[in-house]
C-alpha positions as CSV (number, residue, x, y, z in Angstrom):
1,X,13.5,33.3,12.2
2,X,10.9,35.3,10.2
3,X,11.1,32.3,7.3
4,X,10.5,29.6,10.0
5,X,7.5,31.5,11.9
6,X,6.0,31.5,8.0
7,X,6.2,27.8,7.0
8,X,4.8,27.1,10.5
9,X,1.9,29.4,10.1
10,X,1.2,28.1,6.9
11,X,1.8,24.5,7.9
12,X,-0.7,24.7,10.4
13,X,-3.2,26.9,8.6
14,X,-3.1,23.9,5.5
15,X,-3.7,21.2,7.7
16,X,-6.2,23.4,9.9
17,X,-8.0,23.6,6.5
18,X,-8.1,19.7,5.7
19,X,-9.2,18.7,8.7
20,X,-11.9,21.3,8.8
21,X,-12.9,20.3,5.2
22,X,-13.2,16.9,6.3
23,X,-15.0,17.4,9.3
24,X,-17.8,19.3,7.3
25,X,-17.8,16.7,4.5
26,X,-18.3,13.6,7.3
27,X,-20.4,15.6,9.8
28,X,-24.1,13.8,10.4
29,X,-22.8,10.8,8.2
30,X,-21.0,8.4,10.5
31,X,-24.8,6.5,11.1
32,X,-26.2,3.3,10.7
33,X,-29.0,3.3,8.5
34,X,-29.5,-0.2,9.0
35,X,-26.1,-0.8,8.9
36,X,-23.6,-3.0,11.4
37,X,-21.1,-1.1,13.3
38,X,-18.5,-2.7,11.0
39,X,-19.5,-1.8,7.5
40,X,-20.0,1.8,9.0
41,X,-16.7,2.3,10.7
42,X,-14.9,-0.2,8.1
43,X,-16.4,0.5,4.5
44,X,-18.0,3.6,5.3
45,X,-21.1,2.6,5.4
46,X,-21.2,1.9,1.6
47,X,-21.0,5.2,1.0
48,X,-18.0,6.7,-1.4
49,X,-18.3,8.0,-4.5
50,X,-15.8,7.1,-7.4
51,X,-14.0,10.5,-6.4
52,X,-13.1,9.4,-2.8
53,X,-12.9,5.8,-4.0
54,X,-10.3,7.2,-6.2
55,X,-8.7,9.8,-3.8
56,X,-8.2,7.3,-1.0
57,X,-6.5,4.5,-3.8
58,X,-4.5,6.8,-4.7
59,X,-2.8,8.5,-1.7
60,X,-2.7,5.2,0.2
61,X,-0.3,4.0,-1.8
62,X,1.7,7.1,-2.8
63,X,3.7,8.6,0.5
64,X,6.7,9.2,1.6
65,X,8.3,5.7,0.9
66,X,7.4,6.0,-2.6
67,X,8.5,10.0,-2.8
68,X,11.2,9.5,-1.1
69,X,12.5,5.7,-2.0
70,X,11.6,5.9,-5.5
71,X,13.5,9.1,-5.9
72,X,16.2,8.0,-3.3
73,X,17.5,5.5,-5.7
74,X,18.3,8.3,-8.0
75,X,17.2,6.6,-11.5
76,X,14.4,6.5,-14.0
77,X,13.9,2.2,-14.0
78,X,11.7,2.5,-11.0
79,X,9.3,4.2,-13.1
80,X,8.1,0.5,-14.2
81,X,6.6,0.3,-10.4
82,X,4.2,2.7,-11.7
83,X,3.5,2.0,-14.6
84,X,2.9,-2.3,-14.0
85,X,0.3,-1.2,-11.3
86,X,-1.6,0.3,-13.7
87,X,-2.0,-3.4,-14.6
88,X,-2.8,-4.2,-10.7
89,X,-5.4,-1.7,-11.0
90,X,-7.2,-3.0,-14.3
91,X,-7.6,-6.4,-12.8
92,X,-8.5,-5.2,-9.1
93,X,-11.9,-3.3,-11.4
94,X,-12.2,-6.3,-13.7
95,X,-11.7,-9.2,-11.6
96,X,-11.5,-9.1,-8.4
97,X,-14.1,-5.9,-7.2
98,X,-17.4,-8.2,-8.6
99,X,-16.5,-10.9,-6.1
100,X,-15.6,-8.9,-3.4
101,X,-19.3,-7.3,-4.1
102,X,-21.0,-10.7,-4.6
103,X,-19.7,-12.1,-1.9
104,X,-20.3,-8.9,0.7
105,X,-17.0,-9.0,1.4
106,X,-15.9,-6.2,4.4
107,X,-12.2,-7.5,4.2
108,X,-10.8,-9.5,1.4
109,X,-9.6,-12.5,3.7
110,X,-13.7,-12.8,3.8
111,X,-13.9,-14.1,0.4
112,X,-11.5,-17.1,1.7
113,X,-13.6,-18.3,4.4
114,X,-16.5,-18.4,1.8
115,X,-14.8,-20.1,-1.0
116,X,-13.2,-22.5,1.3
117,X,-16.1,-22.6,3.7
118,X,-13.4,-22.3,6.6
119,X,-13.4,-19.6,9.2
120,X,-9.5,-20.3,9.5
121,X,-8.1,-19.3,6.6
122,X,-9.6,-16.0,6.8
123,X,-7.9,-15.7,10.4
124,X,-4.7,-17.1,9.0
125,X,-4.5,-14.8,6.3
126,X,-6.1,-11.9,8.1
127,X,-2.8,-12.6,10.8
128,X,-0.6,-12.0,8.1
129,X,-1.9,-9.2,6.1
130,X,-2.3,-7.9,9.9
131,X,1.6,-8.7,10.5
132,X,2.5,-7.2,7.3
133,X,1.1,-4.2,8.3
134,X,2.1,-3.9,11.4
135,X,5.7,-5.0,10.8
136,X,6.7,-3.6,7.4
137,X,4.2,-0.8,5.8
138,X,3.5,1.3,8.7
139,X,7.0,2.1,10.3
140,X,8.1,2.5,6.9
141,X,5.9,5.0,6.3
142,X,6.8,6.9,9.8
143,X,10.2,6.4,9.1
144,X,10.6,7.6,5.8
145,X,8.1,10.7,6.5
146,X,10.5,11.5,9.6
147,X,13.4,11.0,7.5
148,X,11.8,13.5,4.7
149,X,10.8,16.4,7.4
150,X,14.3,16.4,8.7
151,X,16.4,16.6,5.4
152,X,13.7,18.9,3.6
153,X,14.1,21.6,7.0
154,X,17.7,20.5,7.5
155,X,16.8,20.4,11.6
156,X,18.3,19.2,14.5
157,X,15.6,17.6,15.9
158,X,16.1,13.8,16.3
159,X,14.1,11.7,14.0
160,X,12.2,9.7,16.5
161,X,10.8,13.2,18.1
162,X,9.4,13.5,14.6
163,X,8.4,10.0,14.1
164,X,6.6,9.5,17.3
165,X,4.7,13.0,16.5
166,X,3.3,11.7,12.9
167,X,2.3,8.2,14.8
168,X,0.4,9.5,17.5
169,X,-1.6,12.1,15.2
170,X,-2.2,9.6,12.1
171,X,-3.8,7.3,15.2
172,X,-6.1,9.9,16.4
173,X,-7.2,10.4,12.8
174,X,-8.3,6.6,12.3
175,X,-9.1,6.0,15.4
176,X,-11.8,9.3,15.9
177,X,-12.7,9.0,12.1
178,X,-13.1,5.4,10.6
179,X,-12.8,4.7,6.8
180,X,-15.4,7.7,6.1
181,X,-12.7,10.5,7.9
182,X,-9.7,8.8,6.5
183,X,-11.1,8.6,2.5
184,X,-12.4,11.9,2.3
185,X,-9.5,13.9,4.3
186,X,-6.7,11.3,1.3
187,X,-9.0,13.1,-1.1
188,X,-8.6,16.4,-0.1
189,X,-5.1,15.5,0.7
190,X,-4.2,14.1,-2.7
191,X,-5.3,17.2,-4.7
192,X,-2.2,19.2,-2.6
193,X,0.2,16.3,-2.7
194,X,0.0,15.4,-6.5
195,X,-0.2,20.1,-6.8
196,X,2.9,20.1,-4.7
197,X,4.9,17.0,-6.3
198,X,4.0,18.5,-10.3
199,X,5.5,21.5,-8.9
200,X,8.9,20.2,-7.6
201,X,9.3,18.5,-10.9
202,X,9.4,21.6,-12.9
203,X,11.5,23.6,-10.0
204,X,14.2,21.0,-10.5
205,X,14.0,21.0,-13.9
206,X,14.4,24.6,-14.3
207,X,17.1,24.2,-11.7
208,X,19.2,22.2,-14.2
209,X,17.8,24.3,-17.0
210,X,16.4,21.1,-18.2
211,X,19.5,19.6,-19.1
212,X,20.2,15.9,-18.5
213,X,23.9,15.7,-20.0
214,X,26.7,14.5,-17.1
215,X,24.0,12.5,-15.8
216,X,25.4,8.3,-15.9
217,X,23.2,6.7,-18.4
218,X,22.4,3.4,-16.4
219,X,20.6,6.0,-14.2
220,X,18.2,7.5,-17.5
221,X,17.4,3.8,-19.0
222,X,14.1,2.1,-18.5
223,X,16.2,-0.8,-19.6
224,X,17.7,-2.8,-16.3
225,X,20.5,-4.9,-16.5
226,X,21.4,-7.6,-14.3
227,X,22.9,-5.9,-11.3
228,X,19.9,-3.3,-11.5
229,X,17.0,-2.6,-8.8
230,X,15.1,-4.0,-11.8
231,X,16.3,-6.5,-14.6
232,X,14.2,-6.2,-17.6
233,X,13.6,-9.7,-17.4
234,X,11.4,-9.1,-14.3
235,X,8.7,-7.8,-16.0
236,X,7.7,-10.5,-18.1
237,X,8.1,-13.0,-15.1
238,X,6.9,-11.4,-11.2
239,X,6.2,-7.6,-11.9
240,X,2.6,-8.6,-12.9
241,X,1.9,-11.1,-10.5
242,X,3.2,-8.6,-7.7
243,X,0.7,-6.0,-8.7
244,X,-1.8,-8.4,-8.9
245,X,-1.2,-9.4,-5.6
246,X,-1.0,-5.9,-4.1
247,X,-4.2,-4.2,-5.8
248,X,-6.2,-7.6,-5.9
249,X,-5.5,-8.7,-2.5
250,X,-4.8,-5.8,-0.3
251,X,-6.8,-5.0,2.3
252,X,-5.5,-1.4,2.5
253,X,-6.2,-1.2,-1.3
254,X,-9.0,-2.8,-1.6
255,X,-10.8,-1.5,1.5
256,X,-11.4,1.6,-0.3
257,X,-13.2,0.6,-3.2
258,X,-15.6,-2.5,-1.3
259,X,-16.7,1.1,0.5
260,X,-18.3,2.1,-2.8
261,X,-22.3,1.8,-2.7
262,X,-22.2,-0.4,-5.9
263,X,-19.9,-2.3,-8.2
264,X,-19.9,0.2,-11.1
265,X,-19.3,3.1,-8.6
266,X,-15.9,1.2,-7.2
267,X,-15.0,0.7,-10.9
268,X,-14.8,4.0,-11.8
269,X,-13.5,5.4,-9.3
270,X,-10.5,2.4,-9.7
271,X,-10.1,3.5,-13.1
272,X,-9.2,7.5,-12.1
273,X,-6.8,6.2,-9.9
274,X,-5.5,4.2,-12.9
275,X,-5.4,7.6,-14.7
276,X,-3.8,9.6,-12.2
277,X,-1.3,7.1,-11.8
278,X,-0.5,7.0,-15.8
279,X,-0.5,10.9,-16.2
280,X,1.1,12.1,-13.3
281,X,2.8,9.5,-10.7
282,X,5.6,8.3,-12.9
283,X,7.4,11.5,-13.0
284,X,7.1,12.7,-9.3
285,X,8.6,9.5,-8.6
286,X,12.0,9.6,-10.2
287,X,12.5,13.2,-11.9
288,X,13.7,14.9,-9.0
289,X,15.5,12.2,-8.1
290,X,17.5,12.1,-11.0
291,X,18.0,15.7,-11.1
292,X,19.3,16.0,-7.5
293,X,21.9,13.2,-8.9
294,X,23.8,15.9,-10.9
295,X,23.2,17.9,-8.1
296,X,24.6,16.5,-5.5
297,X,25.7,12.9,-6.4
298,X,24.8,9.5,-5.4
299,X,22.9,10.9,-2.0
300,X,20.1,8.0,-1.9
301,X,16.8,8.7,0.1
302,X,18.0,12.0,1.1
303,X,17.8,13.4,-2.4
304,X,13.7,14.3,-2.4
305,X,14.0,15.9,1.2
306,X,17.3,18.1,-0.3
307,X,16.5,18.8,-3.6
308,X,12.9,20.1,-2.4
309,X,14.0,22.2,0.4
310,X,16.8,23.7,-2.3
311,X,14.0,24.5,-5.4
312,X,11.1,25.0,-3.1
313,X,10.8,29.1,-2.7
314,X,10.8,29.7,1.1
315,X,7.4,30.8,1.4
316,X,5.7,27.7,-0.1
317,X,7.9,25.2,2.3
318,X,5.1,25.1,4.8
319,X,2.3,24.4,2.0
320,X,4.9,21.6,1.0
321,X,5.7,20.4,4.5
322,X,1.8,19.8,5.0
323,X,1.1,18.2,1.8
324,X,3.9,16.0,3.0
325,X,2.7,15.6,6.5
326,X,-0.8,15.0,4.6
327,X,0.8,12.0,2.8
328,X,2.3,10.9,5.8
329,X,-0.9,10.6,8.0
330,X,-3.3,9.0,4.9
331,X,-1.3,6.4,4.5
332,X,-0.4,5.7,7.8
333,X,-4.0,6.4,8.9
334,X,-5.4,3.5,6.2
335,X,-2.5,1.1,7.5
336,X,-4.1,1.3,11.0
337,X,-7.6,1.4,9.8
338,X,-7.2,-2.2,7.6
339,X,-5.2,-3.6,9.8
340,X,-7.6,-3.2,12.7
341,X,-10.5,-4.3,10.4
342,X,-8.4,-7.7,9.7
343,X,-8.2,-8.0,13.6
344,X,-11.8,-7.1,14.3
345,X,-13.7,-9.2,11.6
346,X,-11.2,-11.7,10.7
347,X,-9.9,-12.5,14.1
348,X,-12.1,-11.3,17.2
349,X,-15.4,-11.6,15.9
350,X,-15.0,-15.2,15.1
351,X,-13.0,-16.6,17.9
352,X,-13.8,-13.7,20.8
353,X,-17.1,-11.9,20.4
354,X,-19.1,-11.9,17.7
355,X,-20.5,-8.3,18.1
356,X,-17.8,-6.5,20.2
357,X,-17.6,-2.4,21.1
358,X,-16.0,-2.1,17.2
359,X,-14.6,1.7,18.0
360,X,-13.2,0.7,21.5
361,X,-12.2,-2.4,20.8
362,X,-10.5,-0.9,17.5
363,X,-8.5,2.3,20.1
364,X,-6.6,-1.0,22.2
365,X,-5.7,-2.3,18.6
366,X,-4.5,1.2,17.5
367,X,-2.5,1.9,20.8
368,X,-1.1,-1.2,20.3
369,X,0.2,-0.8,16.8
370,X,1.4,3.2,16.9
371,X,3.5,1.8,19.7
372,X,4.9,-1.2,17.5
373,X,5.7,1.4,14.9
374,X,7.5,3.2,16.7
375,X,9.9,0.6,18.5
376,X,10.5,-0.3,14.7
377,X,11.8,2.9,13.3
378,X,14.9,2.5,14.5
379,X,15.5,-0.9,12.4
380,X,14.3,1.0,9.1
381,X,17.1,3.8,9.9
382,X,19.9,1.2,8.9
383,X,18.7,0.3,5.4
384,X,20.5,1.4,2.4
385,X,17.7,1.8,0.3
386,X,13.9,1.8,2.0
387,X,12.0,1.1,-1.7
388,X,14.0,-2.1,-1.9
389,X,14.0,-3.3,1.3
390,X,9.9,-2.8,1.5
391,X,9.7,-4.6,-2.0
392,X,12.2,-7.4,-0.9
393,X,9.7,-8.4,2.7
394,X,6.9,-7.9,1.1
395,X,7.7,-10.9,-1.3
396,X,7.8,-13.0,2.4
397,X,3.9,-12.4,2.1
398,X,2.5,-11.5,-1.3
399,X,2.9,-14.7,-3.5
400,X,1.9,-17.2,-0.6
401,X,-1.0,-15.5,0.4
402,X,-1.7,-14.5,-3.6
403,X,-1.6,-18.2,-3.9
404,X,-4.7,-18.6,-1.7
405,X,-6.9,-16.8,-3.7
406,X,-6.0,-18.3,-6.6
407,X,-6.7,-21.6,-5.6
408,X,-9.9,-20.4,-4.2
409,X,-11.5,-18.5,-6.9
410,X,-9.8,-21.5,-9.6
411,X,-10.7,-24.5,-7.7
412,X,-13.1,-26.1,-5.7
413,X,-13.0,-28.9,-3.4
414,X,-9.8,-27.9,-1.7
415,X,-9.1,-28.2,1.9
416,X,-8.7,-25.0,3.7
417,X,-5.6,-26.9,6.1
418,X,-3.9,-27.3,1.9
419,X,-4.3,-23.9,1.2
420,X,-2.8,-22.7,4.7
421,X,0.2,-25.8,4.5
422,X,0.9,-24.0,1.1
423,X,1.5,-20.1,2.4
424,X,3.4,-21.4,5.5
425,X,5.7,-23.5,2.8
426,X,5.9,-20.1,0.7
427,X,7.0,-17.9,3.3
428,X,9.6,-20.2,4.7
429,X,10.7,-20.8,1.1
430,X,10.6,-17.2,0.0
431,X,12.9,-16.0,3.3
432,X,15.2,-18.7,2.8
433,X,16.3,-18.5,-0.8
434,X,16.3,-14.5,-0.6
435,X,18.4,-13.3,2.7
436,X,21.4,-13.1,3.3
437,X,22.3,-15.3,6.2
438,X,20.5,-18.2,5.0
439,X,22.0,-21.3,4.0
440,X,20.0,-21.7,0.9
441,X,20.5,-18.1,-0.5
442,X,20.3,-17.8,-4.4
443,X,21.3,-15.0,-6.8
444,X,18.2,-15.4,-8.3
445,X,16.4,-11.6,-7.9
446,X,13.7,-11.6,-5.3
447,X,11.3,-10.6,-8.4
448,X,12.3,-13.8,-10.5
449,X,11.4,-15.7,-7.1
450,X,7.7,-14.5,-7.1
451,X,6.1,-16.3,-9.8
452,X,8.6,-19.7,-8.6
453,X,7.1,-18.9,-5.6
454,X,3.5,-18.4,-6.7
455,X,3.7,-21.8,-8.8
456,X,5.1,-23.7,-5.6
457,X,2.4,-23.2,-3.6
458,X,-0.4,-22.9,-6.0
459,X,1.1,-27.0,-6.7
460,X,1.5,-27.8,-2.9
461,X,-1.9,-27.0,-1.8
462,X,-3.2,-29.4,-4.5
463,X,-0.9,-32.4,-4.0
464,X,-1.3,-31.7,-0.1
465,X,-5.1,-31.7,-1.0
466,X,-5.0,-34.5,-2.8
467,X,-2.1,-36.8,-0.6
468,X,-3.3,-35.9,2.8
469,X,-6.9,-34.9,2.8
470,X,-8.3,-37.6,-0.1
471,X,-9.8,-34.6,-2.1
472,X,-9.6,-33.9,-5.6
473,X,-9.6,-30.6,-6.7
474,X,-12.0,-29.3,-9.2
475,X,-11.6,-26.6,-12.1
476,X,-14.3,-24.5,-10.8
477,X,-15.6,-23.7,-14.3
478,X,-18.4,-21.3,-14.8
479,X,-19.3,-21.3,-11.5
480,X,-22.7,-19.4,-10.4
481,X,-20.5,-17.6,-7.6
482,X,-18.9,-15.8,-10.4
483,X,-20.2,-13.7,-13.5
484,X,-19.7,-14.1,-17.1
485,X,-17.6,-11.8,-17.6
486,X,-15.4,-11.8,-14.2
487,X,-14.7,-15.7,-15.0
488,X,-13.6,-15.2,-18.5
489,X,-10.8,-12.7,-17.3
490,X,-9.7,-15.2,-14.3
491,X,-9.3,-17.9,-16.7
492,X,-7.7,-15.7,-18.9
């Protein structure tokens, strides 16, 4: 009893101490200066330096579905995740961040309805970024987070009590805070997950006295074969295109660094995040899942929760248990802040109201999705493996709405009703060809089908352009929309 009473007091005096650092950071800041209600609550304000810029990137992405799926499959390939969005982040600096800037983007669907000169397409591919949110990212994250708490403590306590407690906290957070609250508080938060992580890396190392011997070696290769979670062949064909799609594209991603005051500032504070995730990302995400292989055996996405609450000395459980909870809440918290930004300025302030109550307005939308969540939870219980399922549906999305953007930032003359034909075409493709139940299922590996994908619908927009509308499409060239430099690496 005494060991429980101490992780609790500890858990509660580490978050305590976040959310007061937080609170003291973003006290006196959250005004307008000038400044709409939207870019304050939405891109705070304009106002992140590279550090929270890179903070915020950083432990957006990397939670509990990546701690624990990554390591749950129990091998060293999903390493090249990583490593590829290293890529993702290179081109989101290089590429994608000046346009964003020049066009005053406050979501990244805005840059569609000023290429295409089309309020639709933005709404269109708001809805789904909004959807994807709301249907895949954020109950994965609960889940998983849930799942990780129970296994690590080894308590009775049913998941969905747990769940339901990370949902409703992570929407206070977003909903009280706004983009400024939710960078800084991943900031702080990210300096005691990646601590914590490092750490249970060398624990279980030390705990198989760093010896790798017994282990199978399909499980130590970088190399996949064709029955793997990743055939090396996937990386010269839709690895890239996925990352390019993710950190490009994502409004979740992306959010953070359009809340930079200027295009060098998101830059650099995209290129830390690059760093971080070069130096210390790729082992955290499949070392101790390796290790708790010749542990315990083949134990899937229970493996981090075990092996941690095996290595982990009793007293720092509750440092580890908040740095987890921490994880939890960012990302969950940045789910529900970008997906209420797509609703707000992609959806109700062009159809509804143009300047609505943005923080009330934003608490229906956040009610309304914590609740979704959690009626979803349940479903992500049955998978076998949570990192592949998440990577499987979010190929429904990523290359049809990639698509868009391409054609937009290559082309000019193209009919915004094209360009949405095109994603609806991609996404009934994609499903079809890659579950199960379908008819028209293939072998082919749902990474193989995201360039075929990509190329599909980059091709149907411009015959649909061409056939139905009477418009040719034009190579943009070096258009004055874009710099020098920016349109050498699209062309590229």
């Amino acid at each position: 009893m005494s060991d429980n009473i101490l992780q609790l007091v500890v858990f509660v005096f580490v978050t305590a101490l976040i959310g007061g650092l937080t609170y003291w950071k973003c006290r006196g800041q959250n005004r307008n200066n000038g400044q709409s209600q939207t870019k304050e609550y939405f891109l705070a304000g304009g106002g992140l330096t590279w550090m929270f810029v890179a903070g915020s990137i950083t432990l957006t992405n990397l939670s509990t579905d990546q701690l624990v799926g990554m390591n749950g499959n129990q091998m060293a390939l999903l390493v090249w995740w990583e490593l590829a969005a290293i890529i993702g982040l290179i081109i989101l600096a290089k590429v994608f961040i000046p346009v964003y800037y020049k066009y005053n983007c406050t979501t990244t669907t805005e840059l569609l309805e000023k290429r295409y000169n089309n309020k639709h397409i933005r709404a269109v591919i708001g809805g789904l970024f909004f959807l994807g949110n709301a249907l895949i990212y954020m109950p994965a994250v609960i889940y998983s987070g849930a799942l990780f708490m129970q296994t690590m403590f080894k308590v009775d306590i049913p998941l969905m009590y747990i769940a339901t407690a990370f949902a409703i906290v992570g929407a206070i957070y977003a909903f009280f805070g706004g983009l400024r609250a939710v960078a800084v508080s991943d900031t702080y938060n990210g300096l005691l997950v990646l601590g914590m992580a490092v750490l249970v890396v060398f624990l279980a190392l030390n705990a198989i006295d760093y010896d790798f011997t017994g282990i199978p070696e399909e499980r130590l290769t970088l190399i996949g074969d064709a029955d793997s979670p990743i055939p090396w062949p996937t990386l010269l064909t839709g690895m890239i295109f996925i990352q390019m799609y993710y950190w490009g594209t994502n409004q979740t991603i992306t959010q953070r660094a359009m809340a930079a005051p200027n295009v060098k500032e998101a830059q650099k504070g995209i290129f830390a995040a690059a760093g971080i995730r070069f130096l210390i990302v790729p082992a955290i995400v499949v070392l101790p899942g390796i290790i708790s292989f010749k542990l315990y055996g083949d134990i899937g996405d229970a493996a981090y929760g075990r092996i941690v609450g095996d290595v982990m000395p009793a007293w720092l459980t509750g440092v580890f248990a908040a740095a987890m909870a921490a994880a939890v809440l960012s990302t969950y918290n940045s789910l529900l802040n970008s997906a209420t930004a797509l609703y707000v300025c992609d959806i109700h302030e062009a159809y509804f109201n143009k300047e609505p109550s943005v923080v009330k307005l934003s608490g229906y939308v956040t009610l309304l999705l914590t609740s979704l969540t959690l009626v979803l939870v349940p479903i992500y219980q049955q998978a076998d493996s949570i990192i592949n399922l998440l990577q499987q549906l979010n190929g429904l999305l990523s290359m049809p709405i990639f698509s868009i953007f391409v054609v937009g930032l290559l082309f000019k003359n193209v009919d915004a009703r094209a360009g949405i034909a095109a994603v609806i075409l991609g996404v009934v493709m994609y499903g079809m060809l890659t579950f199960t139940n379908s008819p028209l299922h293939t072998d082919i590996h749902y990474i193989h089908l995201m360039p075929i994908t990509l190329i599909v619908c980059v091709t149907f927009a411009l015959v649909v352009n061409k056939v139905v509308f009477g418009l040719n499409a034009q190579w943009a060239g070096k258009t004055p929309d874009l710099d020098g430099a920016t349109q050498t690496l699209i062309q590229k």
